[in-house]
N, C-alpha and C positions, 0 to 999 in steps of 0.2 A: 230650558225655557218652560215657564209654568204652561200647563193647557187646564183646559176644563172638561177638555172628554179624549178619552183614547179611545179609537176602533181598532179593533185587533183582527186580522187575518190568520186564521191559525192554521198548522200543518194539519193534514199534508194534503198539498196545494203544489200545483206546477208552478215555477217561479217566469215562465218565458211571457208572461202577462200579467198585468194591475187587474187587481180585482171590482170593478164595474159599482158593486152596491154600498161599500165602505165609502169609494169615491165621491160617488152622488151625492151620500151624505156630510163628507168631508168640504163638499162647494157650498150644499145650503148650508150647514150651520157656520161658515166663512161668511157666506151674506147674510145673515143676522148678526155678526159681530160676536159668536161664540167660538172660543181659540181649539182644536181640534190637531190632531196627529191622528195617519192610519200608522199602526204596528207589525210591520208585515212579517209577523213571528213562522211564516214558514220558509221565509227566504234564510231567513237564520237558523231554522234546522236544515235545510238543504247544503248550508254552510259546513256545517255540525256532521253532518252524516255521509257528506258528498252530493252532489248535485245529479250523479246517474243514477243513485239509489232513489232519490227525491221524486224521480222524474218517471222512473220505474211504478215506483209507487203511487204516480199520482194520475198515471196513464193506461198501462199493461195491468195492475194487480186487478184481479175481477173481485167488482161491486159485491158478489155473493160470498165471498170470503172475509169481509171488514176489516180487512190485515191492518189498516191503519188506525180502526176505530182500536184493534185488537193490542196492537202496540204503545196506544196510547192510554188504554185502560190500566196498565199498571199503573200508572200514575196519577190518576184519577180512584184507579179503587185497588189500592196495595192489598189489600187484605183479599180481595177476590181473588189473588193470584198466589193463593200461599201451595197452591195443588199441582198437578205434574201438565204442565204448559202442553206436552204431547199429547193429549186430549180433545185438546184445539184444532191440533192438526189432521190427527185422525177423523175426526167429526166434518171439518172442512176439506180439507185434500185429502183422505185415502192412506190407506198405505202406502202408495208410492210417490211419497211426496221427499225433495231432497235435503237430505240430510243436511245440507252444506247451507240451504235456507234457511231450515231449523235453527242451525245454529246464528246465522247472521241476523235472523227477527228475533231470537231472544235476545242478543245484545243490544238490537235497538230497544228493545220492552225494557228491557233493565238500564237503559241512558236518558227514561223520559221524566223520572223524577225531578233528577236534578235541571234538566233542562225546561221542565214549567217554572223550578223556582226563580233560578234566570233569568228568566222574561218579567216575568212578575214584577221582579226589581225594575228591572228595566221600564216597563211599562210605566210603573208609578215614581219614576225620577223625576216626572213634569207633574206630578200631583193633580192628576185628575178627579175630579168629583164621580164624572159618569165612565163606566169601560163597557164598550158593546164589541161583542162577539158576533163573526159574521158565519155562520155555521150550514155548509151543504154539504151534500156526500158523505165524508166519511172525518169529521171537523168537529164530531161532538166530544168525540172523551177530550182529544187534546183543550177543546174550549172550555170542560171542565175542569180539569186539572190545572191548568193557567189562573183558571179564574176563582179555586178555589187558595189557589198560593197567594192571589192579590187579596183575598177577605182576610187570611192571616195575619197579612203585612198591613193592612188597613183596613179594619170590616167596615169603617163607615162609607166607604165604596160602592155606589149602585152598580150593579151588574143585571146588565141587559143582554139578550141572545137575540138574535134575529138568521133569516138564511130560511131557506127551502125546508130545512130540518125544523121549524119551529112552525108551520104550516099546519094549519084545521087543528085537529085535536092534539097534534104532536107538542103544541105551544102549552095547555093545559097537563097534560102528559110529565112534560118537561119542570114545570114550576111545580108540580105537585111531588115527584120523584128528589127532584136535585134543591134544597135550600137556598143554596146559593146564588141561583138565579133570582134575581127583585123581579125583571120584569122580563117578557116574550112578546114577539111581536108578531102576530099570525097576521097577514098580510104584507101591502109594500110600504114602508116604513118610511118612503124618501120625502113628508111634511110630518110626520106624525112622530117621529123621532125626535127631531128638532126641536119640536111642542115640548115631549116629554121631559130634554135635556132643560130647556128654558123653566118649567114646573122647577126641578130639582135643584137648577142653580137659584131659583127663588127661594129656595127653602120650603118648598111642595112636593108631596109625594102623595100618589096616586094610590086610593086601596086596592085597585085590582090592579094583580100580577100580568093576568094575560090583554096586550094593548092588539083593537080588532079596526087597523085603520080601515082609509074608507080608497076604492080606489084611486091612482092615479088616469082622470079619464084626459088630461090634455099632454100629451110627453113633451108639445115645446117648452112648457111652463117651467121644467127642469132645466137645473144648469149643466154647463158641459163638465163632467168630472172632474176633477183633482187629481192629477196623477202625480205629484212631488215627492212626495212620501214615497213611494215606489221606486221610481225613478235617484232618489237618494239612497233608498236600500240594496238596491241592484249593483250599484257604482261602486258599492263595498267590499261586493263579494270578492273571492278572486278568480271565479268561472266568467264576469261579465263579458269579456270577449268569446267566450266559448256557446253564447245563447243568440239565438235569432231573435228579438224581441216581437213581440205583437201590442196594439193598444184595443183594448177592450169595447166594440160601439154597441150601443143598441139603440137600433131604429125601429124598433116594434115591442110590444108587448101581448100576452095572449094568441089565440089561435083560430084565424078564420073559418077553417076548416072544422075544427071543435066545434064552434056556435052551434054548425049544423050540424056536423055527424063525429061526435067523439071516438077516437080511433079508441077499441077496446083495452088497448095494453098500455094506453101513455098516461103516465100519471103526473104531468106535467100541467103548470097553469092551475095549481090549486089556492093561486090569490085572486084569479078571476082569468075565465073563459074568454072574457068581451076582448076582440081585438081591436088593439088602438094601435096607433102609427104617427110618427113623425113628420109634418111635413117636407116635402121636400127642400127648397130655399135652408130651413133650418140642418137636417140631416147633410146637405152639400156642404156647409156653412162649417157644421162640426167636423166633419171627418178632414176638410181644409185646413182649419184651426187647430186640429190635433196634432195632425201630421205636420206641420209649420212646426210649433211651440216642441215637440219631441224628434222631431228628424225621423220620424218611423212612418212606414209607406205600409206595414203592414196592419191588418186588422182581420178581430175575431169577434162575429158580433156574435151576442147573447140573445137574439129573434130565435123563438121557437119553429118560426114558418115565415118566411120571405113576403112580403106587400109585395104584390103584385105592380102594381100598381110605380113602385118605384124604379121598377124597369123600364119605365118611357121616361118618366119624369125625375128618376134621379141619376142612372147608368148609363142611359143613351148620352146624359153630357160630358157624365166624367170621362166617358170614351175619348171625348173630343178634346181634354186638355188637356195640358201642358206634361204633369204630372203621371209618374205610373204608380197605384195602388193596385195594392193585392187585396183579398178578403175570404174571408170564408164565410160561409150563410148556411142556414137551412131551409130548404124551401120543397115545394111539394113537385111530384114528380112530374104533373103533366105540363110542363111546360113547353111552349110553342116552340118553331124553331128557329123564327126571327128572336123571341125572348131569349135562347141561349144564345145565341152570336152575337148577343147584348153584353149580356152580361160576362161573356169571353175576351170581349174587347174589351173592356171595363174593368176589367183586373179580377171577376170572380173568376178565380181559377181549383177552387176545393169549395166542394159540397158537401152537405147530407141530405140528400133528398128524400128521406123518407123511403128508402127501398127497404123491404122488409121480405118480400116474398116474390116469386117468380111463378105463382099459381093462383087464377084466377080463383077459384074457390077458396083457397086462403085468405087471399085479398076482399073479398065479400064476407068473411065472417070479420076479418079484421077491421071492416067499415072504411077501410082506407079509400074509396073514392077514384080508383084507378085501375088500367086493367095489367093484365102481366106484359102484353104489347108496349103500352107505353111507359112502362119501367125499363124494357128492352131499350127501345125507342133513347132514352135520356141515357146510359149507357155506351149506346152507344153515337151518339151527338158529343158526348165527352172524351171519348175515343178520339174524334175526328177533332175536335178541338182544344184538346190534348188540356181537358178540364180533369181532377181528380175528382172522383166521385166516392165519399164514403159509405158502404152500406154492410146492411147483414142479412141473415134470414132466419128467422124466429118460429121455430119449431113446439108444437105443445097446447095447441088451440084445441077446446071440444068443436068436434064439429069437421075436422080436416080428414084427409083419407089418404089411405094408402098410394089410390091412381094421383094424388095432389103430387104426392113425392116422388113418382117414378117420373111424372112426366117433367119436376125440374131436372130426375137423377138423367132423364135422357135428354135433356134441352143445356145441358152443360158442354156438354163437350164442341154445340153450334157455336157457342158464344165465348168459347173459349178464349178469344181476341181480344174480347172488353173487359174490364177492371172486375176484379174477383172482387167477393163479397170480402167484407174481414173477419168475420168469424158466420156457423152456424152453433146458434143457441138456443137453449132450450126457455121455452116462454118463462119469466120472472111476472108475480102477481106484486104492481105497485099500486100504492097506498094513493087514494083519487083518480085510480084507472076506473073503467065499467068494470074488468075483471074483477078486479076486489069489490068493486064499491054494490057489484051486482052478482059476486060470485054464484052463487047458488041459481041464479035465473040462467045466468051463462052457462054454466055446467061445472064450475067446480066444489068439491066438498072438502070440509077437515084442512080450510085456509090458516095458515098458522107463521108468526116469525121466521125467517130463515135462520137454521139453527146457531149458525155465530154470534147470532145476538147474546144468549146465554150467559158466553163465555168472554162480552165483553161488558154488559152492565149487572148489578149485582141487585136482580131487582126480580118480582114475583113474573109469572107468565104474563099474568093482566098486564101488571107497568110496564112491561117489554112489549104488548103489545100497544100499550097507547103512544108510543115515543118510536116505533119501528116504522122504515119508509118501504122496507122489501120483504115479500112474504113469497109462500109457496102455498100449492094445493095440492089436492089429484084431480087431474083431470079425467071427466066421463068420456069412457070412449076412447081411451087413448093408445096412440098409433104404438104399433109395435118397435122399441131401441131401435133394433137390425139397420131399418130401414136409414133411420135417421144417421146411425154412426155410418152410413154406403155415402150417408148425401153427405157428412161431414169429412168422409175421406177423402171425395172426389174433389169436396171444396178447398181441401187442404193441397192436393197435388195443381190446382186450378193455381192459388198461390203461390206455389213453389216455383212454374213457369217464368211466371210474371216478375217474381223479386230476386231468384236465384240462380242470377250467372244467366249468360247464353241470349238473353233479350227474349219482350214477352211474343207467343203468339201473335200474328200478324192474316187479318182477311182484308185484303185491301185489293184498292180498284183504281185503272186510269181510265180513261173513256176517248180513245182516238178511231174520228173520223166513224164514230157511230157503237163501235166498236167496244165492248167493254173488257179491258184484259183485267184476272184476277188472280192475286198472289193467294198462297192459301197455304199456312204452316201451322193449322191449330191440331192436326195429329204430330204430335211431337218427332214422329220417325220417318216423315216422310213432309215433301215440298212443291206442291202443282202451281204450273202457271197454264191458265188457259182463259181461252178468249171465245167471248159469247159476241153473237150477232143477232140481227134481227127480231122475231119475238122475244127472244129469252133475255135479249139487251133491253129493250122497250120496260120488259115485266120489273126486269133488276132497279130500274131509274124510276118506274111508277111506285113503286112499294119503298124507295128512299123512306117516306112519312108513312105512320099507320095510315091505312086505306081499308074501308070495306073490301074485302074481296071479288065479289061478283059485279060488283061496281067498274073497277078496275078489268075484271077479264072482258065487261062486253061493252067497254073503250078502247081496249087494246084491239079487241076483234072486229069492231067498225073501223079502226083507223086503220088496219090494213086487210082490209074485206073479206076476212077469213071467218069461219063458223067458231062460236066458243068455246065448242070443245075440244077444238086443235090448240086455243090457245092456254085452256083449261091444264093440255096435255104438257104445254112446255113450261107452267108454275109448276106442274106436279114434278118433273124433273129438277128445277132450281131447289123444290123442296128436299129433292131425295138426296141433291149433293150438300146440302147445309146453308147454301147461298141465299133461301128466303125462307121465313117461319111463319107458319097459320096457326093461328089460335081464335077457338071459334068461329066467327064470320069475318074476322079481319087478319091481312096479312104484313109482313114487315119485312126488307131486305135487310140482312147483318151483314153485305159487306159494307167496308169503312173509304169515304172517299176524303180526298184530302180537300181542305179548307183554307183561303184563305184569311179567313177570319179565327184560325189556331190561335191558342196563346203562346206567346214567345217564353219558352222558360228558361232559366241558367242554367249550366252544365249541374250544378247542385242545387237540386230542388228543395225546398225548405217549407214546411206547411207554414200559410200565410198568418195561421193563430199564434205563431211565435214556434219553436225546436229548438231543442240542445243539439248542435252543430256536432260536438262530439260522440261516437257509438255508446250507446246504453250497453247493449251485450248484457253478459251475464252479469247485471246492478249488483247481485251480493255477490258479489265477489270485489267487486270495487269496494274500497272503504273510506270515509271523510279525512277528516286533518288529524294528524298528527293528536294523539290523548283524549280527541272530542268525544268518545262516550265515556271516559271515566274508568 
């Protein structure tokens, strides 16, 4: 069927969710009366190559490596790859990198020729006027390679890029580098796209390349996505039983928290800081209307940071119906404890809340607005309400110290109970963070492309730097390795608890008849049950919530008429067993009580953003269909 515009989703892209901004645009240019298809050209390599390799790739393979940009540059710029591919590897993994990968990413770099021209065809069987390319992460060679097979097959073809990757200077960057782009869209593109395609269908074209729309300040104004095109591509494969699906929501835009105190490493929000939000009525309205129309209860919203705000007004009702939805969100760490028993009942049951660090001083260079108590605190409230909590710790700040890192290397093994970080990394300098944008003020020198860029577009330092989203520095002042790989092994063996075999650590507590008994099995070789009475029971149940500390000893101490430094004397014992933690003037209790407000999960937990149901495992090693690379 004829269209007038194709939007292309290109690899590599997890296929367990529609992609959010193709959509958006696929509903308004339906209500102006312009004919539209999304192209979801990555669910067809995932076909191509296998759906664990896809998923591998589009999840596990780390950002600092651009294995996908890297693979898809052969076919984007053949002539750049005429030299010895192990170069690549060397430069980005090391010498000991496996041989067995080696060899499985050079068959995909040599399957991606013929697989842009493919789509090409494809894409242009409905004879589109306009093709926009939705380009984030790591989506640009494949979006050029695609896009320059359709200027072959038809050059009179506009070809538009938009995505995260086309942002501030990257859009200008882009159109200056690559021909083949007409136009770039450095902002949010979901009325000013529309504009442009109605221009072109007139038989107008604009003389500047790069389009600088104006924000979206109202989000009800937007229509509920288009998921069809998706949901048709999905139905084809022959994995669709094998995926957990998710549907893509967002109920916010921008970053409250930004406004006022930009966290120094996030370089996120570079179409605009100002947080806007959805109302509610509307936001209950769509996530009802989605999950009707698609039979999907899951959801993965695309908010950088959670509206508060919608916790009363949007969570406290879905609690109440009928209906069970799942979600996953981002939202900032200090939240209340009536707000998590909200949104626990309410089907949020996987986070990222922004855990980054577990040391106060860290936490103050990183402007993050929190203290390392109430990162504990929400830890372990997910614990007890059996919420998944995403997090990391980001190592590599000027400005951090040695005592920062001893005091998580020894505050690890208290907390051994609660949900381990998923990786510790070394600070990344992104493109509209303060880090970059203020490198030099902040402390670092000699900021430059991460060196895989190189080795995927064929372009001077300068161009690679204008078109790059991830850079490096040196940092002043920086903390000694040792330190860091102590804290990245203990995090690693924190891990291995938890996901492998035997069931995770356990600090847990009943409370009879005043009474507090508590299981305790976070030293791996050994298993205490004992039972606290009296002060030490009283102290255990008042520090439940961060609490100043002194505040708490001489309420404890008036309510059973005792001096406070006898009461002083039986925190400092709960401290010495691991059962409460002080940090600075405020104290925390980390055992876990149980809740009747837990989330009920399925014997097979499924992250609510969508999962392949099947083991990833070692992805190269798995191979797609049958001849699919050629």
């Amino acid at each position: 069927m004829k269209k007038d515009v194709a939007l292309v989703v290109p690899p590599v892209l997890t296929v367990v969710r529609p992609l959010i901004g193709p959509s958006i645009l696929a509903a308004q240019l339906k209500q102006r009366g312009i004919s539209c298809s999304v192209h979801y050209s990555n669910i067809e390599y995932a076909e191509e190559i296998g759906v664990e390799q896809n998923e591998w790739l589009s999840n596990f393979s780390s950002t600092n490596w651009l294995l996908s940009e890297w693979i898809f540059s052969h076919a984007a710029f053949p002539a750049h790859h005429n030299g010895d591919p192990e170069k690549y590897f060397l430069t980005v993994f090391g010498e000991d990198y496996p041989a067995e990968m080696f060899d499985r990413v050079c068959q995909l770099a040599h399957g991606t020729s013929s697989f842009a021209s493919r789509q090409a065809k494809k894409i242009l069987d409905s004879g589109p006027q306009v093709v926009g390319f939705s380009t984030s992460f790591e989506q640009t060679a494949a979006s050029l390679a695609i896009a320059e097979e359709v200027k072959k097959l038809a050059p009179e073809t506009v070809i538009v890029f938009g995505g995260s990757n086309c942002m501030g200077e990257m859009a200008r960057g882009l159109t200056s580098a690559f021909d083949v782009i007409d136009y770039a869209f450095n902002g949010e593109s979901d009325v000013a796209f529309p504009n442009l395609c109605q221009e072109i269908l007139d038989g107008e074209r604009p003389t500047e390349a790069v389009v600088r729309p104006k924000k979206i300040m109202c989000l009800d104004d937007l229509p509920i996505p288009e998921y069809s095109d998706y949901f048709d591509a999905i139905a084809q494969t022959e994995f669709r039983d094998d995926v957990e699906l998710a549907l893509a929501l967002e109920s916010s835009r921008g970053c409250w928290w930004g406004q006022k105190n930009h966290c120094t490493f996030c370089g996120l929000n570079a179409a605009g800081m100002t947080f806007r939000s959805k109302s509610a009525p509307r936001l209950i309205s769509e996530i009802e209307e989605l999950s009707s129309k698609w039979q999907v209860n899951n959801f993965a919203t695309t908010d950088n940071i959670m509206d508060f705000a919608h916790i009363d007004t949007v969570f406290r009702k879905l609690k109440r119906g009928d209906r069970r939805f799942r979600f996953f969100y981002e939202i900032k760490s200090n939240l209340k404890d009536e707000q998590i028993e909200i949104l626990a009942q309410a089907g949020v049951d996987t986070i990222q809340p922004g855990i980054e660090s577990l040391s106060d001083n860290t936490l103050k260079i990183m402007k993050k607005g929190v203290t390392a108590l109430q990162n504990i605190f929400l830890l372990k409230r997910c614990k007890e309400l059996n919420i998944h909590p995403i997090w990391n710790i980001l190592a590599g700040f000027p400005g951090e110290t040695v005592s920062s890192y001893r005091e998580t290397i020894e505050l690890i093994p208290k907390i051994a109970h609660l949900h381990p970080p998923r990786n510790v990394a070394q600070l990344r300098l992104d493109r509209f963070s303060p880090n970059y944008e203020q490198s030099e003020l902040i402390g670092f020198s000699d900021v430059r492309p991460l060196p895989a860029y190189k080795f995927v577009f064929p372009l001077s330092e300068k161009e690679i730097r204008d078109i790059a989203y991830f850079f490096e520095g040196t940092c002043k002042g920086a903390i000694d390795d040792n330190i860091k790989r102590e804290l990245q092994t203990l995090a690693t063996s924190w891990q291995d608890r938890h996901f492998r075999g035997g069931g995770a650590p356990l600090l847990s507590a009943v409370t009879i008849a005043g009474a507090v008994m508590v299981k305790d099995t976070r030293v791996a070789t050994s298993e205490s049950l004992d039972t606290y009475m009296g002060v030490e029971a009283m102290l255990i149940h008042a520090f439940r919530n961060v609490k100043p500390t002194a505040s708490v000893l001489h309420e404890v101490a008036e309510e059973v008429g005792s001096e406070v430094d006898a009461v002083e004397e039986s925190l400092a014992k709960l401290v010495k067993r691991g059962l409460v933690v002080t940090i600075g003037r405020a104290s925390l209790t980390l055992v876990c009580f149980p809740s009747q407000h837990a989330v009920q999960q399925p014997k097979e937990r499924l992250f609510p953003g969508g999962e392949l149901k099947r083991s990833i495992g070692d992805a190269f090693a798995c191979k797609g269909r049958s001849g699919a690379m050629g």
